[in-house]
DSSP file (Angstrom, degrees, kcal/mol; ACC not computed):
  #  RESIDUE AA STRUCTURE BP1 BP2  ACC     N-H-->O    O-->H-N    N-H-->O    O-->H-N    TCO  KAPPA ALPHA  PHI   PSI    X-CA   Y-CA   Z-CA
    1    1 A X              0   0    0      0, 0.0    47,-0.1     0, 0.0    49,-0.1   0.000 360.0 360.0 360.0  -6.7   38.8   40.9  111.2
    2    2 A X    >   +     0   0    0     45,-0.0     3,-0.6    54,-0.0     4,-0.1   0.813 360.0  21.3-118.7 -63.0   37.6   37.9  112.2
    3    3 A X  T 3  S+     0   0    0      1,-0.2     2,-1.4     2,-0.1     3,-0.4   0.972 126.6  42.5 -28.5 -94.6   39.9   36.0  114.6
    4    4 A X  T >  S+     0   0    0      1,-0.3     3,-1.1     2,-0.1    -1,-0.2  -0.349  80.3 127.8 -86.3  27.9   42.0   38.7  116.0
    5    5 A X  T <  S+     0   0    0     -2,-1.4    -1,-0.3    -3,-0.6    -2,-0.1   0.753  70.4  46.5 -83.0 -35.6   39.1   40.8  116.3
    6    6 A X  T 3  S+     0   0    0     -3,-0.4     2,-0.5     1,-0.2    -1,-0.3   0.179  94.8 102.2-104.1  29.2   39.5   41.7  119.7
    7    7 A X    X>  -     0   0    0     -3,-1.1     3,-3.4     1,-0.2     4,-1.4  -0.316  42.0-174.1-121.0  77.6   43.5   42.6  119.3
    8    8 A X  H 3> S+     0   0    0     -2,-0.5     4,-1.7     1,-0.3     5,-0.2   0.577  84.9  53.4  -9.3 -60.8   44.6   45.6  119.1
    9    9 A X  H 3> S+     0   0    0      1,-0.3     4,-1.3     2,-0.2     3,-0.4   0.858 111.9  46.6 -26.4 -61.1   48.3   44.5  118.4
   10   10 A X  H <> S+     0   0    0     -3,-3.4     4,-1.1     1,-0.3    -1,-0.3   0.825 109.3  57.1 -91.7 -25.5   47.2   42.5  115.7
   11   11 A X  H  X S+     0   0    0     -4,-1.4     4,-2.1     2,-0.2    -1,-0.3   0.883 109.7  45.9 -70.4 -33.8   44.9   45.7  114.4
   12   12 A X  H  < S+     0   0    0     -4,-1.7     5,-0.3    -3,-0.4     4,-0.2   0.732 112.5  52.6 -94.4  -8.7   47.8   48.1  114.1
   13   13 A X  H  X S+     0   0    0     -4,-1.3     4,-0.7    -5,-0.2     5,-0.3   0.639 104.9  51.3 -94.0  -8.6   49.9   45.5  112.4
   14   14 A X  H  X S+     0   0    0     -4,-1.1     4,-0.6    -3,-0.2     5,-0.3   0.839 106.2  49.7 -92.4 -25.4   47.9   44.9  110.2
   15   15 A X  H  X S+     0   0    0     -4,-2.1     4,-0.8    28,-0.2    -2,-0.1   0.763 113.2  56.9 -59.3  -9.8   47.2   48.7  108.9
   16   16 A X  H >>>S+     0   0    0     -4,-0.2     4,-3.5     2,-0.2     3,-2.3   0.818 109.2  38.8 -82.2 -62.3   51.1   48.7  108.9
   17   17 A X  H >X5S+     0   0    0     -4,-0.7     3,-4.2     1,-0.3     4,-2.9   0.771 116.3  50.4 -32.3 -83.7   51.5   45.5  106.3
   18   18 A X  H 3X5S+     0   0    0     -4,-0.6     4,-1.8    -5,-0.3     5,-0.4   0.778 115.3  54.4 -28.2 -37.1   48.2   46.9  104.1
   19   19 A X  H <X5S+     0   0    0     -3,-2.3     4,-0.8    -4,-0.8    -1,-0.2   0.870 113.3  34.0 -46.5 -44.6   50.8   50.3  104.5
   20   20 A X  H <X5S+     0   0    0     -3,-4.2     4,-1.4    -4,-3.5    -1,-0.2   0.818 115.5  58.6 -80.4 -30.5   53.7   48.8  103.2
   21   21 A X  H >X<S+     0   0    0     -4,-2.9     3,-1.5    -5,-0.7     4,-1.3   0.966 106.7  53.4 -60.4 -82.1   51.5   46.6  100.6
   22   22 A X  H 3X S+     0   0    0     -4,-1.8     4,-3.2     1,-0.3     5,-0.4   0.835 107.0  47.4 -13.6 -53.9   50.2   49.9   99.3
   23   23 A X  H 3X S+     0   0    0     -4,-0.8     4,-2.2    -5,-0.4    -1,-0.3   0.996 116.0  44.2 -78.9 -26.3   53.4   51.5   98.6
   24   24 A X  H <X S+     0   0    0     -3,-1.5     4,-2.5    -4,-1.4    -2,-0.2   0.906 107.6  55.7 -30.7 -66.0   54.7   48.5   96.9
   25   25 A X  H  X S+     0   0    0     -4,-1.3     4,-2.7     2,-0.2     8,-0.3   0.723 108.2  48.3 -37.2 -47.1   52.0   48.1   95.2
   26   26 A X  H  < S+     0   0    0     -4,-3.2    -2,-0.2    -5,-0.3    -1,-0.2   0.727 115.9  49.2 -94.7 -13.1   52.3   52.1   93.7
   27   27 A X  H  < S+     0   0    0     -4,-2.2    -2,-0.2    -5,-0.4    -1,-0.2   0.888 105.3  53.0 -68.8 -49.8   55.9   51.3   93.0
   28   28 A X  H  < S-     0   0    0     -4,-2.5     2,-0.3    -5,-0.3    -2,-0.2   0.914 140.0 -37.5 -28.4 -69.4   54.8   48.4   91.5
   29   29 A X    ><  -     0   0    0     -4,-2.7     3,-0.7     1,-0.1    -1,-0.2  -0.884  49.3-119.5-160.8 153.5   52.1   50.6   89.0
   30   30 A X  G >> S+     0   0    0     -2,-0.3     3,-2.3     1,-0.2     4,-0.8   0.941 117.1  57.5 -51.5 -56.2   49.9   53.7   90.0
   31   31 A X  G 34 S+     0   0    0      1,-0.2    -1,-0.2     2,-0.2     4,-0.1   0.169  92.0  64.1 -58.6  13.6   46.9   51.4   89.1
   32   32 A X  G <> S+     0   0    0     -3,-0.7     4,-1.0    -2,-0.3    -1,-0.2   0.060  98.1  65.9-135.6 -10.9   47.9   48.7   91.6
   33   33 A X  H X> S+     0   0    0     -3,-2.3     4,-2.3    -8,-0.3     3,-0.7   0.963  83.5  65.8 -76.4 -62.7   47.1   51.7   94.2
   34   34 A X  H 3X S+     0   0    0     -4,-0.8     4,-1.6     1,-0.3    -2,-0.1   0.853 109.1  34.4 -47.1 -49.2   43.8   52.1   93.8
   35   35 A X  H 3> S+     0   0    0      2,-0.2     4,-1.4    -4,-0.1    -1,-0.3   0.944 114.0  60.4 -64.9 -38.5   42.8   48.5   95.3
   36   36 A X  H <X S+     0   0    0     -4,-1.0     4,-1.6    -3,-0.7     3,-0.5   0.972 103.3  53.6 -71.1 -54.3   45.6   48.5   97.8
   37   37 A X  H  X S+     0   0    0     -4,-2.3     4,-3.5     2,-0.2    -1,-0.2   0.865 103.2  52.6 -15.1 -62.6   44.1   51.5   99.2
   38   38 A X  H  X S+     0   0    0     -4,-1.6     4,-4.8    -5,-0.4    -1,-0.2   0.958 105.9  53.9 -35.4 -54.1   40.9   50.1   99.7
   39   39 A X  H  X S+     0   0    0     -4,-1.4     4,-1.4    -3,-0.5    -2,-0.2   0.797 110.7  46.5 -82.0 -24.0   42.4   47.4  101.5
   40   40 A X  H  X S+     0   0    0     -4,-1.6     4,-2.8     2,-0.2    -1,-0.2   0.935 114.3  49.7 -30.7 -62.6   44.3   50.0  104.0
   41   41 A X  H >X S+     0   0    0     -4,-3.5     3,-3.3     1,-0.2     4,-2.3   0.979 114.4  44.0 -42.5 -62.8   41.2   51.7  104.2
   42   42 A X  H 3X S+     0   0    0     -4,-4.8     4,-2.0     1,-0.3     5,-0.3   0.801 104.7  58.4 -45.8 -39.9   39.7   48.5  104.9
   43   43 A X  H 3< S+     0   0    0     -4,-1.4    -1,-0.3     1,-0.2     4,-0.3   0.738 115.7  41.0 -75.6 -33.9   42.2   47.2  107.3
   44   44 A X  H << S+     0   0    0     -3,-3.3    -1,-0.2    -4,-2.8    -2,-0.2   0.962 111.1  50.6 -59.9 -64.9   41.4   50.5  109.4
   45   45 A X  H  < S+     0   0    0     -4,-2.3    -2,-0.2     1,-0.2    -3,-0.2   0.925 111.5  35.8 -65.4 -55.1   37.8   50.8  109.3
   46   46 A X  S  < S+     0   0    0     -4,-2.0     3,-0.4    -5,-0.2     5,-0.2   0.313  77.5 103.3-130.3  38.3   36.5   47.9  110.1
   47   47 A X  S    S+     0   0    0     -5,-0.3   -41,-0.1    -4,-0.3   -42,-0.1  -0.515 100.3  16.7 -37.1 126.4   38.6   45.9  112.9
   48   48 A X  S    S+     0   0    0     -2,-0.2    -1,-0.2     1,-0.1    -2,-0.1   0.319  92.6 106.6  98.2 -21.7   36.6   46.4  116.0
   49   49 A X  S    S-     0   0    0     -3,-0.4    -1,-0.1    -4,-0.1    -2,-0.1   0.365  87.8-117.8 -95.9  -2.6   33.3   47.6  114.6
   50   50 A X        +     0   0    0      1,-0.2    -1,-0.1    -4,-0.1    -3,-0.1   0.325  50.8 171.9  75.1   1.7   31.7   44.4  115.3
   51   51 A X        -     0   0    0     -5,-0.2    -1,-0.2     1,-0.1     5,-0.1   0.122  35.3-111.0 -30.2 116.4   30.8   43.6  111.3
   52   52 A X    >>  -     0   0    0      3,-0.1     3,-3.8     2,-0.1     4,-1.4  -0.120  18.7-109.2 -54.5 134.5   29.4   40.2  110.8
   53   53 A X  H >> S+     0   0    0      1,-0.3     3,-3.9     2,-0.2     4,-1.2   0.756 119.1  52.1 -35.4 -78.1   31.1   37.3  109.2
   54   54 A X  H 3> S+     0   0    0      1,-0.3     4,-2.2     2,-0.2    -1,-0.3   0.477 113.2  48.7 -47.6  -8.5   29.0   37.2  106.2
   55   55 A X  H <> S+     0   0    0     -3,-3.8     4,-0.6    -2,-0.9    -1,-0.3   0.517 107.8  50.2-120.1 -23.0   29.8   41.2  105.7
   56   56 A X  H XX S+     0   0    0     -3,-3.9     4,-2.1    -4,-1.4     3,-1.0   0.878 114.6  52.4-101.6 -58.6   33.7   41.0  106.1
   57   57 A X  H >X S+     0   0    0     -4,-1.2     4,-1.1     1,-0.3     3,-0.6   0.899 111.3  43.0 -28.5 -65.1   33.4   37.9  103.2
   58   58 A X  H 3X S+     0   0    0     -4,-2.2     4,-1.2    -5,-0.2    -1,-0.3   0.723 110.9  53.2 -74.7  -8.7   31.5   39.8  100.9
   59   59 A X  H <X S+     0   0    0     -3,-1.0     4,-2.6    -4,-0.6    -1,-0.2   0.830 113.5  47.8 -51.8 -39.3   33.9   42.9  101.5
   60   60 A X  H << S+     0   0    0     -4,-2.1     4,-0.4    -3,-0.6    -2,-0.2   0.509 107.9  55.4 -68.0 -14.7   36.7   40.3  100.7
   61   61 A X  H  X S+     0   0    0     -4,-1.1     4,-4.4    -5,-0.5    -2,-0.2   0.948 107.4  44.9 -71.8 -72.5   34.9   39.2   97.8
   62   62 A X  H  X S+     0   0    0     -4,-1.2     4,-1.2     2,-0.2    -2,-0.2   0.990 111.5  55.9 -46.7 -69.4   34.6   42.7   96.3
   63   63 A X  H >X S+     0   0    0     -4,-2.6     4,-1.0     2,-0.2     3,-0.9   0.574 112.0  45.8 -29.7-104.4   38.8   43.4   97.2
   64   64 A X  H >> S+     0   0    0     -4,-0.4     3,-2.0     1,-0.3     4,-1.7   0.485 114.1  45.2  -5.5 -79.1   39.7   40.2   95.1
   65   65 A X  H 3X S+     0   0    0     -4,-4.4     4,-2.0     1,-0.3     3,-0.4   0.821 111.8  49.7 -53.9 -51.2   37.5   41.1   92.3
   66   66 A X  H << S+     0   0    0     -4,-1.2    -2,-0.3    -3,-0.9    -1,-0.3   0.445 116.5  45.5 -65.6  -2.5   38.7   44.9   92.1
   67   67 A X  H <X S+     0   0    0     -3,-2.0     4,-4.0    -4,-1.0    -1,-0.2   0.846 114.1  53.2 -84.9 -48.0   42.6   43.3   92.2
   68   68 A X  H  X S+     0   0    0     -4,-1.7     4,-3.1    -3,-0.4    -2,-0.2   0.957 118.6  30.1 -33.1 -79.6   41.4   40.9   89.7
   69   69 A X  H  X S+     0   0    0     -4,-2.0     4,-1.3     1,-0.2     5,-0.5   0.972 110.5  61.0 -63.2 -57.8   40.0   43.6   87.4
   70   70 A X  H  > S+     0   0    0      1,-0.2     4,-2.6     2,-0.2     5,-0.3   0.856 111.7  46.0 -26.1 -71.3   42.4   46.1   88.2
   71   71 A X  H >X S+     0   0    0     -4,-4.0     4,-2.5     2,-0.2     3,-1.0   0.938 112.0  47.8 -45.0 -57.0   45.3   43.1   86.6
   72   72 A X  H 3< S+     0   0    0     -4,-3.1    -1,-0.2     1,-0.3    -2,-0.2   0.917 114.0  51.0 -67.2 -49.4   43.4   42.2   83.6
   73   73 A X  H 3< S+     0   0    0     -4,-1.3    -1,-0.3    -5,-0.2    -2,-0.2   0.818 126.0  21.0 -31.0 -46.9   43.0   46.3   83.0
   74   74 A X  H <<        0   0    0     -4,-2.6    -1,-0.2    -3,-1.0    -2,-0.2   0.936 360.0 360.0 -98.2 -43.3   46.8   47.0   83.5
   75   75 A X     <        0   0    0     -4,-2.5    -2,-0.2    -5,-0.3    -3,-0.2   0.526 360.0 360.0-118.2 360.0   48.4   44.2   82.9
């Protein structure tokens, strides 16, 4: 989102990985979806949109903690 901002290529490969993560992830546990979703979502929405560094951090900030809690929760 920050580098590769302006690469299409790089945009649809990453919605594939976050794709593949996801389902892993819900093989993995049900409860391991719900953050890997996000990060699909995320991985969609906001390539391209112009977001500002500081705004794509704290979006990565929030992922992390909600994997974080999501583990201590399940596991």
């Amino acid at each position: 989102m920050i580098r590769e901002r302006r690469s299409a290529g790089y945009r649809r490969a990453s919605a594939a990985h976050h794709a593949v993560a996801l389902v892993a992830a819900t093989l993995l546990s049900p409860w391991l979806a719900l953050p890997f979703a996000g990060y699909l979502a995320r991985a969609v929405a906001l390539p391209g949109r112009g977001v500002k560094v500081p705004v794509v951090g704290a979006v990565e900030i929030a992922g992390s903690a909600a994997l974080l809690l999501t583990l201590l929760l399940v596991f």
